[in-house]
C-alpha positions as CSV (number, residue, x, y, z in Angstrom):
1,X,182.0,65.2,187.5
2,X,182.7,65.0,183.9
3,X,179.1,64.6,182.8
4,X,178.4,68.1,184.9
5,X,181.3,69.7,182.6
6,X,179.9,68.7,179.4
7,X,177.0,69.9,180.4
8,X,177.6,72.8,181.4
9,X,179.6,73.3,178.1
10,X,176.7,72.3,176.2
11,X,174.0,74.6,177.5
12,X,176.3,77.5,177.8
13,X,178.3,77.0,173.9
14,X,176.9,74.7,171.9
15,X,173.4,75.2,172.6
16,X,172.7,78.8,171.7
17,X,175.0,78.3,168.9
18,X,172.6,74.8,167.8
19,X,169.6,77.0,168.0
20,X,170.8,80.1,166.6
21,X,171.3,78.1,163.6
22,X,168.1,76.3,163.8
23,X,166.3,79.1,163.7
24,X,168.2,81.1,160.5
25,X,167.3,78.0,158.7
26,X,164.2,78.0,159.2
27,X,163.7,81.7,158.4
28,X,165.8,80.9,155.3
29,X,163.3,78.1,154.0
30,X,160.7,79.9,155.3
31,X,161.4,83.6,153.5
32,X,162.3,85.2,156.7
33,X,166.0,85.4,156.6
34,X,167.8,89.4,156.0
35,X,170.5,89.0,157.1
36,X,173.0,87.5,159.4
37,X,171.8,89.5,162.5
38,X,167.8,90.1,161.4
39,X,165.1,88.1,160.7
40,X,161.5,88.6,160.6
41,X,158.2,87.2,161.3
42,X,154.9,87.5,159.8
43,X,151.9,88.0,162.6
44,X,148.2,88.0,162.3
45,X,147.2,91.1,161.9
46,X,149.5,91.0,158.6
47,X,152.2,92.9,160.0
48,X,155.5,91.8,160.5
49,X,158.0,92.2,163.1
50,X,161.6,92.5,163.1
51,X,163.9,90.3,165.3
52,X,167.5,90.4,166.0
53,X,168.8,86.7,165.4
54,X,172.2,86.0,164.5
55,X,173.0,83.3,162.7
56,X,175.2,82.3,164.2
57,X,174.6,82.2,168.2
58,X,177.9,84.4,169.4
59,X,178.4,87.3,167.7
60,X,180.8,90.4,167.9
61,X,178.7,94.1,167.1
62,X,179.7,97.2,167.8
63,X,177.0,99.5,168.1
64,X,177.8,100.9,164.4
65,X,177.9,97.6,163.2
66,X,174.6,96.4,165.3
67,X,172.7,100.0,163.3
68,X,174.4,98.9,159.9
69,X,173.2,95.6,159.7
70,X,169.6,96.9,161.1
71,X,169.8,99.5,158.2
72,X,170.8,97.1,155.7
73,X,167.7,94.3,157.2
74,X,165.2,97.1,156.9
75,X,165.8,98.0,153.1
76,X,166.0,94.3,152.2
77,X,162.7,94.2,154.1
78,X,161.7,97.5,152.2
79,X,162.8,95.7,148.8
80,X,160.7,92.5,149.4
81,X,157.0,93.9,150.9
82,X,156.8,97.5,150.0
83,X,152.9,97.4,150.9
84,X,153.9,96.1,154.3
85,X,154.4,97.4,157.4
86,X,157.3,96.0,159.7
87,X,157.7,96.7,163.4
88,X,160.2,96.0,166.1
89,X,159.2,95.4,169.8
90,X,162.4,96.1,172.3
91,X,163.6,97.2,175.6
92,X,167.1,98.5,174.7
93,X,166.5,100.6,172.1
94,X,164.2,103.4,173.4
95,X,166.4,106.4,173.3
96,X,167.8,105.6,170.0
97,X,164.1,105.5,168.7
98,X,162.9,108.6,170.7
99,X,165.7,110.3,169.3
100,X,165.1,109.3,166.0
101,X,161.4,110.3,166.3
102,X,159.9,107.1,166.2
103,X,156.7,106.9,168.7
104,X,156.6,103.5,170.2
105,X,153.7,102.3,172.4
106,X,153.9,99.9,175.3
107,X,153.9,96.0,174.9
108,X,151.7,94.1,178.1
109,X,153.0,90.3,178.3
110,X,151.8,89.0,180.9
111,X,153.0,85.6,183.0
112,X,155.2,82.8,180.6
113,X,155.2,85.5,177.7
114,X,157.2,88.1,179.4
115,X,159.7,85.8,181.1
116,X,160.3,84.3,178.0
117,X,160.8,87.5,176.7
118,X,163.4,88.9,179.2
119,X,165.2,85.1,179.0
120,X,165.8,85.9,175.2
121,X,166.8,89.4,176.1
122,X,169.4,88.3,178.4
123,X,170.6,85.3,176.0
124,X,170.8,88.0,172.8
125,X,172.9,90.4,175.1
126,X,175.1,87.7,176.7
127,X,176.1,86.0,173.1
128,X,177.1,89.4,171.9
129,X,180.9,89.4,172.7
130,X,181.3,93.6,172.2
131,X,178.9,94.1,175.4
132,X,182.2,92.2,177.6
133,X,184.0,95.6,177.9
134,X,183.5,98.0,180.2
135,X,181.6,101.1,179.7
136,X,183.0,103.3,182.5
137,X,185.1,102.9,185.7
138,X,182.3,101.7,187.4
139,X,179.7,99.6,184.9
140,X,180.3,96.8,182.2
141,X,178.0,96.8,178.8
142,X,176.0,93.7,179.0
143,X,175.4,94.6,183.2
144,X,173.7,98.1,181.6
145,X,171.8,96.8,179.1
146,X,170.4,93.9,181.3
147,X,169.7,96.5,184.2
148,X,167.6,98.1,181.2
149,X,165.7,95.2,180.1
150,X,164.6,94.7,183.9
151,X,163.7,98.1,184.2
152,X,162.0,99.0,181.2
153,X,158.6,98.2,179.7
154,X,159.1,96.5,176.1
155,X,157.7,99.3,173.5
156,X,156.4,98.6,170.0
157,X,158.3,100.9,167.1
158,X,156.8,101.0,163.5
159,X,160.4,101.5,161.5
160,X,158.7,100.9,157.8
161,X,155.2,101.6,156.8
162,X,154.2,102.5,153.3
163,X,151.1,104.4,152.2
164,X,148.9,101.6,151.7
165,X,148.7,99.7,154.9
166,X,147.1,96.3,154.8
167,X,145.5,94.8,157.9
168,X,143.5,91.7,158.7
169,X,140.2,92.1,160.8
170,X,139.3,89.8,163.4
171,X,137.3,87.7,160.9
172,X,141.0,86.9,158.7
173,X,139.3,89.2,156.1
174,X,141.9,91.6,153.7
175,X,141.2,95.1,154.9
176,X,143.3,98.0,152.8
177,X,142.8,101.4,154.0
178,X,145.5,104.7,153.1
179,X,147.0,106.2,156.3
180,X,145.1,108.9,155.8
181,X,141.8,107.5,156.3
182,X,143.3,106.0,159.3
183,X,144.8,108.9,160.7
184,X,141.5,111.0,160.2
């Protein structure tokens, strides 16, 4: 009986807290660390994408908080690779990036990919403590925004692009080309 406790207490406190810490390490050897809520990752193409990680597993954001830190990731980012182009794939955040004007285009996963996906949805909406209050008579937060993760196709937002926007081809080769000759 005891061993199934500290189980139980193991996976559900210590783990994500273990991981979450784990992980900002590693983005902090690794470059990738803007703050204590964002990291990001560099892909192929020679984009990079934006992740919401906090440090330090449980966290408490209010949504002003949550848009402060993004604010404050992105000009670090901004600062750091101003010839890059930076992304951010989610399923929460759609009417906040309609509204801003942001077009976003739909993410396909497919099988292991997408569960994975929703899993670390779930996880990043759980450890946030703000989303344990209620948001009406009816609903609580975090039972909103997981109904909207299993409703919603992920979309992919480009939230920092400069100018000069430098992509990889499918043979690894440098390609730089202006946004205008892209967009014509």
């Amino acid at each position: 009986m005891i061993g199934i406790v500290l189980t139980i207490v193991f996976v559900v406190l210590i783990a994500p807290v273990l991981i979450a810490l784990l992980v900002a390490l590693y983005a902090k050897i690794t470059g990738g660390y803007l703050n204590r809520y964002y990291i990001f990752s560099r892909k192929r193409s020679g984009e990079y994408e934006l992740h919401c990680h906090p440090a330090f597993g449980f966290y408490y954001a209010t949504p002003a908080k949550f848009f402060a830190m993004r604010e404050d990731a992105i000009r670090r980012f901004r600062q750091r690779y101003p010839d890059a182009t930076l992304f951010a794939v989610t399923s929460t955040l759609q009417r906040f990036y309609a509204r801003n004007g942001y077009i976003g285009e739909a993410v396909h996963r497919k099988g292991i990919r997408r569960l994975v996906g929703r899993i670390s949805d779930y996880i990043l909406i759980l450890c946030n403590l703000a989303n344990y209050r209620k948001r009406n008579n009816k609903e609580w937060q975090f039972a909103h925004l997981i109904r909207r993760v299993n409703r919603s196709i992920p979309r992919r937002y480009v939230v920092f692009e400069n100018a000069n926007i430098c992509l990889y081809n499918k043979t690894g080769t440098l390609v730089r080309r202006s946004k205008s000759e892209i967009l014509s």
